[in-house]
VEXBA-52613 format. One record per atom (N, C-alpha, C): residue number from 1; residue in three letters; atom name; x, y, z; chain. Coordinates in steps of 0.1 Angstrom, whole numbers, plus 2048, in hexadecimal, padded with zeros to 3 digits. Each point is the difference from the previous one (the first is absolute). Example, Ala and Ser with C-alpha at 12.3 -4.5 7.8 and 13.67 -1.06 7.14 Angstrom:
BEGIN
> resi/resn/name/east/north/up/chain
> 1/ALA/N/884/7C7/84E/A
> 1/ALA/CA/7F7/80C/800/A
> 1/ALA/C/809/80C/800/A
> 2/SER/N/7FC/80B/7F9/A
> 2/SER/CA/809/80B/800/A
> 2/SER/C/7F8/80B/808/A
END
This chain:
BEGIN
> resi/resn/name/east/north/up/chain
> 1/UNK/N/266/C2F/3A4/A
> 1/UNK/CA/7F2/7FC/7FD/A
> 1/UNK/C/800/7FB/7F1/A
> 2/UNK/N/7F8/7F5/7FE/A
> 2/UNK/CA/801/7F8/7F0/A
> 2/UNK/C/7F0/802/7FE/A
> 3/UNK/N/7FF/803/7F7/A
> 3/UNK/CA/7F6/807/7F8/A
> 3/UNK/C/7FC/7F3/7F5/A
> 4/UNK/N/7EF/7F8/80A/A
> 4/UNK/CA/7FA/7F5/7F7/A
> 4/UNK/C/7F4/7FF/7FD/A
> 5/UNK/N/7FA/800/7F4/A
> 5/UNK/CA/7F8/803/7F8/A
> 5/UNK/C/7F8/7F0/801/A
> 6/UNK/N/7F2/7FC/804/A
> 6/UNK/CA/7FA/7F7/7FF/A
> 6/UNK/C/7F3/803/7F6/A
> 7/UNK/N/800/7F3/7F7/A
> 7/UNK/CA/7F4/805/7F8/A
> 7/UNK/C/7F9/7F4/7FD/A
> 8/UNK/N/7F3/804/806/A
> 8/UNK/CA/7F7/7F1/7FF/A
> 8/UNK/C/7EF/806/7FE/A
> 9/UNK/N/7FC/7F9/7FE/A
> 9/UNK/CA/7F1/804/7F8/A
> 9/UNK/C/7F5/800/811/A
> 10/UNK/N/806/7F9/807/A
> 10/UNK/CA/7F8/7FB/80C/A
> 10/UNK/C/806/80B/80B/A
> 11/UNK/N/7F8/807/803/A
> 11/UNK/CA/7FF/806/80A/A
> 11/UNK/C/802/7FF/80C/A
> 12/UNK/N/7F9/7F4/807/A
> 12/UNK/CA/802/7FB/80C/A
> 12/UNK/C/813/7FC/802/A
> 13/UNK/N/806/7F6/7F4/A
> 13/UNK/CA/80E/801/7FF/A
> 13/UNK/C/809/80A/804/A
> 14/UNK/N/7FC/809/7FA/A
> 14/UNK/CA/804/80C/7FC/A
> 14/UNK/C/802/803/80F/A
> 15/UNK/N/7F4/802/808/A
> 15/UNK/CA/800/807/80D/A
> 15/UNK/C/808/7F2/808/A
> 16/UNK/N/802/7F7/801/A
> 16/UNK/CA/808/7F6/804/A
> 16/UNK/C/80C/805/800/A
> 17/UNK/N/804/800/7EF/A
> 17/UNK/CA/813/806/805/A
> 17/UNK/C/800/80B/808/A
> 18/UNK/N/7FA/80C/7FE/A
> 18/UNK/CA/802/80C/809/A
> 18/UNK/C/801/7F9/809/A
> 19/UNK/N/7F3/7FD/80E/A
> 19/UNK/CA/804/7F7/809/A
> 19/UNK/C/80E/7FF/803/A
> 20/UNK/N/807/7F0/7F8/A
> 20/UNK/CA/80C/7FE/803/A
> 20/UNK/C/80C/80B/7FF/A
> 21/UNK/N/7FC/80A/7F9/A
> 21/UNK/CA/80F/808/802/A
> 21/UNK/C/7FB/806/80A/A
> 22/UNK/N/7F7/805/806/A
> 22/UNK/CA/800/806/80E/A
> 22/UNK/C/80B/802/804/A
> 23/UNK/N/80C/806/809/A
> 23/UNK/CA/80B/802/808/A
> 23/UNK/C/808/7FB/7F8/A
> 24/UNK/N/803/7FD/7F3/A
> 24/UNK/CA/80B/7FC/7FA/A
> 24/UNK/C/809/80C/7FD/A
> 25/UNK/N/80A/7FB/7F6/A
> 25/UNK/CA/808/80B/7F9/A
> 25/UNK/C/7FD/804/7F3/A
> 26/UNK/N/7F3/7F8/7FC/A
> 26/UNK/CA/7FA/801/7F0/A
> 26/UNK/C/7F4/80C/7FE/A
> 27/UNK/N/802/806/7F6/A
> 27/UNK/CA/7F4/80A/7FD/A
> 27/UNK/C/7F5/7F8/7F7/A
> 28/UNK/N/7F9/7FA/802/A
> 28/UNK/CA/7F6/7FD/7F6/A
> 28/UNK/C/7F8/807/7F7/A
> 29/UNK/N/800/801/7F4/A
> 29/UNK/CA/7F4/808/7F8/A
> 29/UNK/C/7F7/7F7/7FE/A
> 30/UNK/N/7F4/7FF/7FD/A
> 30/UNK/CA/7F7/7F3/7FA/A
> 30/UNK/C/7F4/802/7F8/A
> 31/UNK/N/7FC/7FC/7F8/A
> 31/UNK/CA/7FB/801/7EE/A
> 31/UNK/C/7F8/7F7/7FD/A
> 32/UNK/N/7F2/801/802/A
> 32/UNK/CA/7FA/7F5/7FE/A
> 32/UNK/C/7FC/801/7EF/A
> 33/UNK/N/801/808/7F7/A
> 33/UNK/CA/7FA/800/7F6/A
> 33/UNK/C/812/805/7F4/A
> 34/UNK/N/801/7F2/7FD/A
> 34/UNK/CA/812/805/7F9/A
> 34/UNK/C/7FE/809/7F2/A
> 35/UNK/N/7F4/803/7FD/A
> 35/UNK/CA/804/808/7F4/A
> 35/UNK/C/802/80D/807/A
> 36/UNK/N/7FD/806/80F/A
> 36/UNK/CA/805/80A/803/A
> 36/UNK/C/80F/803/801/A
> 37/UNK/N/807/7F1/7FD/A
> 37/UNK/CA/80D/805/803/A
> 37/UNK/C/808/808/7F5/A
> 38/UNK/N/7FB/804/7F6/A
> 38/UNK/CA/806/807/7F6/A
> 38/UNK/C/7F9/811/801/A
> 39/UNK/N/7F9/804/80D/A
> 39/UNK/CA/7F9/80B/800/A
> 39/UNK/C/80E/805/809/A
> 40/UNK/N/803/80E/801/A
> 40/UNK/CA/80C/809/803/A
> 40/UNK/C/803/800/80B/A
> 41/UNK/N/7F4/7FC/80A/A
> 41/UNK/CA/809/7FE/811/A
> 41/UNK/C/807/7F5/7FD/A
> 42/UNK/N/7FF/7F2/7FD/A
> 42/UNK/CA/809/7F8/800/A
> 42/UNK/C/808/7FD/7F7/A
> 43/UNK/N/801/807/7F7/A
> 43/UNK/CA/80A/802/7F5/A
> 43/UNK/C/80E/80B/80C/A
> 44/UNK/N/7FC/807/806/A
> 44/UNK/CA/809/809/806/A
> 44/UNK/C/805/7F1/807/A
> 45/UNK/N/7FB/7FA/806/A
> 45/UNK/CA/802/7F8/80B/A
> 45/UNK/C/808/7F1/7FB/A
> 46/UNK/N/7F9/7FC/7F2/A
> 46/UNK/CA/80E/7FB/7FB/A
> 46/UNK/C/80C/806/7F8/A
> 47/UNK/N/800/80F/7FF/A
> 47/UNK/CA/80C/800/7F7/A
> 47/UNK/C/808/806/80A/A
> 48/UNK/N/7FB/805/812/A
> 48/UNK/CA/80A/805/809/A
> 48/UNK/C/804/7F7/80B/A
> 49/UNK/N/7F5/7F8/809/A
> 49/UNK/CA/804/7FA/809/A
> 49/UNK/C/7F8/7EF/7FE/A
> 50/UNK/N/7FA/7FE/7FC/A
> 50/UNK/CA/7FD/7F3/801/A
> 50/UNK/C/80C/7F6/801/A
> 51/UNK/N/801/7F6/807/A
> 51/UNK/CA/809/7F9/804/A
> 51/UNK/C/7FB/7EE/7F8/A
> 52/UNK/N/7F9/7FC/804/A
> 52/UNK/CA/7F4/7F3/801/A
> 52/UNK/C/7F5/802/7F9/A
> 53/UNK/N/7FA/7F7/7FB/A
> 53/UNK/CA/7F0/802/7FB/A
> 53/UNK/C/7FE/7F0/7FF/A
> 54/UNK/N/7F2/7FA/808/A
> 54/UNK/CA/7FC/7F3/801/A
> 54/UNK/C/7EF/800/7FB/A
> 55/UNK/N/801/7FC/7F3/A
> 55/UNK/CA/7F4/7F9/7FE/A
> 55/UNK/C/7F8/7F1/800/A
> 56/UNK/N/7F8/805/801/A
> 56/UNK/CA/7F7/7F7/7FE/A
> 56/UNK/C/7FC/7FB/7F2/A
> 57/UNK/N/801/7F2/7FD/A
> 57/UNK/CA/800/7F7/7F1/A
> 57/UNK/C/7F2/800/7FA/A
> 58/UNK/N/7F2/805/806/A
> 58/UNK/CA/7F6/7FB/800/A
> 58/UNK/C/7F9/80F/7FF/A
> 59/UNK/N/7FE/80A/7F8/A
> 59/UNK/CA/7F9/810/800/A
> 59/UNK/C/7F8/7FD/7F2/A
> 60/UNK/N/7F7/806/803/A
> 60/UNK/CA/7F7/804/7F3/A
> 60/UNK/C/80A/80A/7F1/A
> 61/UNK/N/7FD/7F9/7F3/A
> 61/UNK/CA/806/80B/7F7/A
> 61/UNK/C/80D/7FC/803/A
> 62/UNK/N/80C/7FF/806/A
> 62/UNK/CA/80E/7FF/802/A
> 62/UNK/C/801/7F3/80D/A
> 63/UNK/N/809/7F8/7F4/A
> 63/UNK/CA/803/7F7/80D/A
> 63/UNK/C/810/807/808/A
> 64/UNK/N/803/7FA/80B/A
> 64/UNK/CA/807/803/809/A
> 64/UNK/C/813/803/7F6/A
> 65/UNK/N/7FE/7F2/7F6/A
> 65/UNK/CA/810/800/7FB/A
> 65/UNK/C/7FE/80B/7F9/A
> 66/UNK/N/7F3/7FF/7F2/A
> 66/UNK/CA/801/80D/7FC/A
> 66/UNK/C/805/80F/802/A
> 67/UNK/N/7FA/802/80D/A
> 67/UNK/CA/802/80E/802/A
> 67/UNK/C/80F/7FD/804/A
> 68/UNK/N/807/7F8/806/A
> 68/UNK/CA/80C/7FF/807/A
> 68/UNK/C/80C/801/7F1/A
> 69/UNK/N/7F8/7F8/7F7/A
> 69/UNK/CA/80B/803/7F4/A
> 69/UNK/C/7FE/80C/7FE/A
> 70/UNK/N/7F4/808/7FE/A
> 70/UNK/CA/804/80F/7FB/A
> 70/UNK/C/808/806/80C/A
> 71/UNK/N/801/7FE/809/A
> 71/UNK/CA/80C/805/80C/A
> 71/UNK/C/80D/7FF/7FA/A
> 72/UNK/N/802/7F2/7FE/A
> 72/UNK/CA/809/7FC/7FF/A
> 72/UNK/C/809/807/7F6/A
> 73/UNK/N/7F8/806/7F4/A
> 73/UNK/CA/804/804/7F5/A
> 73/UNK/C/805/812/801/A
> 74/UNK/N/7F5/805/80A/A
> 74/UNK/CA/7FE/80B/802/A
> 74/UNK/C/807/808/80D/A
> 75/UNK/N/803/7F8/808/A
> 75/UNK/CA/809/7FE/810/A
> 75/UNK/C/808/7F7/804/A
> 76/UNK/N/80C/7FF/7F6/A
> 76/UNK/CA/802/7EF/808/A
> 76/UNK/C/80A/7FF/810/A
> 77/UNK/N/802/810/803/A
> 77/UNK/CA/803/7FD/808/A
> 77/UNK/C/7F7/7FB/80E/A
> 78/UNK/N/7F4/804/7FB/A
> 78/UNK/CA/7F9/7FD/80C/A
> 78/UNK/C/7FB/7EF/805/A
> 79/UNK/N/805/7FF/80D/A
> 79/UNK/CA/7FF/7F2/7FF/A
> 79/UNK/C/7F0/7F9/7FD/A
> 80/UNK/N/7FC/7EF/800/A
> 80/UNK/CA/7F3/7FF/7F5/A
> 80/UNK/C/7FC/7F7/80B/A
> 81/UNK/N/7F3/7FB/807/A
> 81/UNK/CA/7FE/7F5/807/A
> 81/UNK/C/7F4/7FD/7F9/A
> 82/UNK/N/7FF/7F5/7FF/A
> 82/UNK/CA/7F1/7FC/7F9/A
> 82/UNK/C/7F9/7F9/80C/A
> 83/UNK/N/7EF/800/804/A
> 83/UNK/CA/7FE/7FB/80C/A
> 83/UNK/C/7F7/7F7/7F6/A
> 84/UNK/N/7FC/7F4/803/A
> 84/UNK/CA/7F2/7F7/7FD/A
> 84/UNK/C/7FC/7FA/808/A
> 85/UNK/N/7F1/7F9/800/A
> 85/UNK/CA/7FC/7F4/80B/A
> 85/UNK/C/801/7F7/7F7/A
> 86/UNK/N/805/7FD/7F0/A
> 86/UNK/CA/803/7F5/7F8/A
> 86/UNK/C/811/801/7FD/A
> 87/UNK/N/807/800/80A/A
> 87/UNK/CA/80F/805/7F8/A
> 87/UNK/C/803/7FC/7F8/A
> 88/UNK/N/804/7F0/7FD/A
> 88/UNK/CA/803/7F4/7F9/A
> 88/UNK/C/7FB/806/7F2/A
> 89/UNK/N/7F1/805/7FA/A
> 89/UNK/CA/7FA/800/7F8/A
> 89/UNK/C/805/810/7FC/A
> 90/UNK/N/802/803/809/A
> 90/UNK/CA/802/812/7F8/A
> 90/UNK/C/810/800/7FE/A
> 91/UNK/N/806/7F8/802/A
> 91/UNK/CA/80C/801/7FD/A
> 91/UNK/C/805/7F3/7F5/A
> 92/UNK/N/7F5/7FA/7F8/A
> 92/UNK/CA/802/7F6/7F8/A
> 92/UNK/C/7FB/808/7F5/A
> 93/UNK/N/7F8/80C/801/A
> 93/UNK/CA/7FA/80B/7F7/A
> 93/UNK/C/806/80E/7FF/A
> 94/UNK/N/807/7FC/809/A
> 94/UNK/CA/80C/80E/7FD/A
> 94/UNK/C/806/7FF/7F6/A
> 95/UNK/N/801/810/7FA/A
> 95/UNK/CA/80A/805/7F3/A
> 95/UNK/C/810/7F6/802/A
> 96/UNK/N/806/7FC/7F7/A
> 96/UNK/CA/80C/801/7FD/A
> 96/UNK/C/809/808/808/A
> 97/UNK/N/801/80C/7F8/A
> 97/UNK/CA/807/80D/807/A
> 97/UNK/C/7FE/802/808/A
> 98/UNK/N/7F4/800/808/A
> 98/UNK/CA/7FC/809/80B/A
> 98/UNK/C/80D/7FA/80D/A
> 99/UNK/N/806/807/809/A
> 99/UNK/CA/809/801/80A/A
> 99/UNK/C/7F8/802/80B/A
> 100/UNK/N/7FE/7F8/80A/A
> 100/UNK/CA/7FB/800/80F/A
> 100/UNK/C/80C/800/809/A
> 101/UNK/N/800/807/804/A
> 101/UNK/CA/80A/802/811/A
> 101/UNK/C/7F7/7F9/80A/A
> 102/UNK/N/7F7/7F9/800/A
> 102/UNK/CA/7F8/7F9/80A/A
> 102/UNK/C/7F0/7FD/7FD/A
> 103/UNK/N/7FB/7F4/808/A
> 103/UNK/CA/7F1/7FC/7FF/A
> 103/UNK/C/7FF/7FD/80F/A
> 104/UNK/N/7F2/805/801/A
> 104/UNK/CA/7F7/7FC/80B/A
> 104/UNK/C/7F5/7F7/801/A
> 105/UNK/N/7FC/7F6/807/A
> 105/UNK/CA/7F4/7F9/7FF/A
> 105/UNK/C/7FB/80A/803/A
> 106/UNK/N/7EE/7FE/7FF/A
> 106/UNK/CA/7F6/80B/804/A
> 106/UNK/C/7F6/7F8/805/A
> 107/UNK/N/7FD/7FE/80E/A
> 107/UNK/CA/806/80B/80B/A
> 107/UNK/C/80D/7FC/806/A
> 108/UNK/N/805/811/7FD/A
> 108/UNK/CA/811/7FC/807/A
> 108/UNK/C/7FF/804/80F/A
> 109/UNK/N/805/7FB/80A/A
> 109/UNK/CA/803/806/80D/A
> 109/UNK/C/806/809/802/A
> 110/UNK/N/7FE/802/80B/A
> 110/UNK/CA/806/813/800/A
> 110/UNK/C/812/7FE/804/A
> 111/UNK/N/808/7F3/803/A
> 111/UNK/CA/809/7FB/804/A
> 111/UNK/C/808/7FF/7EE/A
> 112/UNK/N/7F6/7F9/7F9/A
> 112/UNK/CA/806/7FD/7F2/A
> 112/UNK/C/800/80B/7F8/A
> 113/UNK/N/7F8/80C/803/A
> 113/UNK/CA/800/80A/7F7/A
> 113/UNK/C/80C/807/805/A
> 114/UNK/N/806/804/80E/A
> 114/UNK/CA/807/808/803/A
> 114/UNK/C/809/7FA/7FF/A
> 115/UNK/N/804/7F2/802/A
> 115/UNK/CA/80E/7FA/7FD/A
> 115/UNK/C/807/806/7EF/A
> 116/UNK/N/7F1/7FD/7F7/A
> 116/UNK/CA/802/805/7EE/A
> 116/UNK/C/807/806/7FF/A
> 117/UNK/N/7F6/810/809/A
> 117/UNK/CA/805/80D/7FD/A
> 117/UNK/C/80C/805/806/A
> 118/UNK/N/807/7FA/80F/A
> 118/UNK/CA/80F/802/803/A
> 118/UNK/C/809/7FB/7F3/A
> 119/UNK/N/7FE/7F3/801/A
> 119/UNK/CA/80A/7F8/7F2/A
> 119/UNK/C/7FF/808/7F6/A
> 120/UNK/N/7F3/806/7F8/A
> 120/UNK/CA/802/809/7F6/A
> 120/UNK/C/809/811/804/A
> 121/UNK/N/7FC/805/80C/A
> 121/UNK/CA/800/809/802/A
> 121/UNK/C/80F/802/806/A
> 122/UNK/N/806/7F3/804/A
> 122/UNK/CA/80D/801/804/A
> 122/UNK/C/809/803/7F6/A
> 123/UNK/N/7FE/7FA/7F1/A
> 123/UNK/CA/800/801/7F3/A
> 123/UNK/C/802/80D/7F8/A
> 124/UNK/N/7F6/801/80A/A
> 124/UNK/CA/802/810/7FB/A
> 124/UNK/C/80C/809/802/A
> 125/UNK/N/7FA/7FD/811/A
> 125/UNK/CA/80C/80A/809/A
> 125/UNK/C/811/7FD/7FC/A
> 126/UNK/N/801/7F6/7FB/A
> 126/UNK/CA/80E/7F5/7FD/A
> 126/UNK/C/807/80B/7F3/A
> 127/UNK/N/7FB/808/7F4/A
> 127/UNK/CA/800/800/7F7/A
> 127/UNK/C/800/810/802/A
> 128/UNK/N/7FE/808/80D/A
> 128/UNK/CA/7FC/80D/800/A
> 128/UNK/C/80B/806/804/A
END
């Protein structure tokens, strides 16, 4: 089981990815408001099993790289996907430093999201 963290401001999204993992081999967590992610359930959940974490480039207060660089700095093993419906632009605004293991258009298909998370997740398993 790969343990993937989605975090997007939009709700209806949100309920979208669940959807797509339906019968997968993926555990989804999902977070629609990211400053909760420094509250203690998901602090356990990045510093024991999180695998993945895919945001979205476009949140109120934190954009998508943002929070991904504080990942980055703070978890680098966990792998980083940034999602946008402007990719081109959010990755011409992206940090220097910041390290992506992957991007998604937004809206991704449930075909392109799960291809991501194998390739990343295979990644994983390669390394274990």
């Amino acid at each position: 089981m790969c343990n993937v963290l989605f975090i997007d401001d939009d709700a209806f999204i949100l309920s979208a990815y669940q959807r797509m993992l339906r019968g997968t081999v993926y555990q989804g967590f999902y977070l629609q408001q990211p400053e909760q992610l420094w509250q203690q359930d998901y602090l356990n959940l990045l510093q024991n099993s999180l695998q993945i974490v895919l945001v979205d480039q476009h949140m109120p207060r934190i954009s998508g790289t943002e929070l991904l660089l504080q990942l980055q700095h703070d978890y680098p093993g966990i792998k980083r996907v940034l999602i946008s419906g402007d990719l081109q632009s959010a990755l011409r605004q992206q940090p220097t430093v910041l390290i992506l293991d992957a991007t998604l258009a937004k809206p991704c298909s449930k075909v392109a999201l799960l291809e991501c998370l194998q390739r990343l997740g295979g990644e994983l398993t390669a390394h274990t």
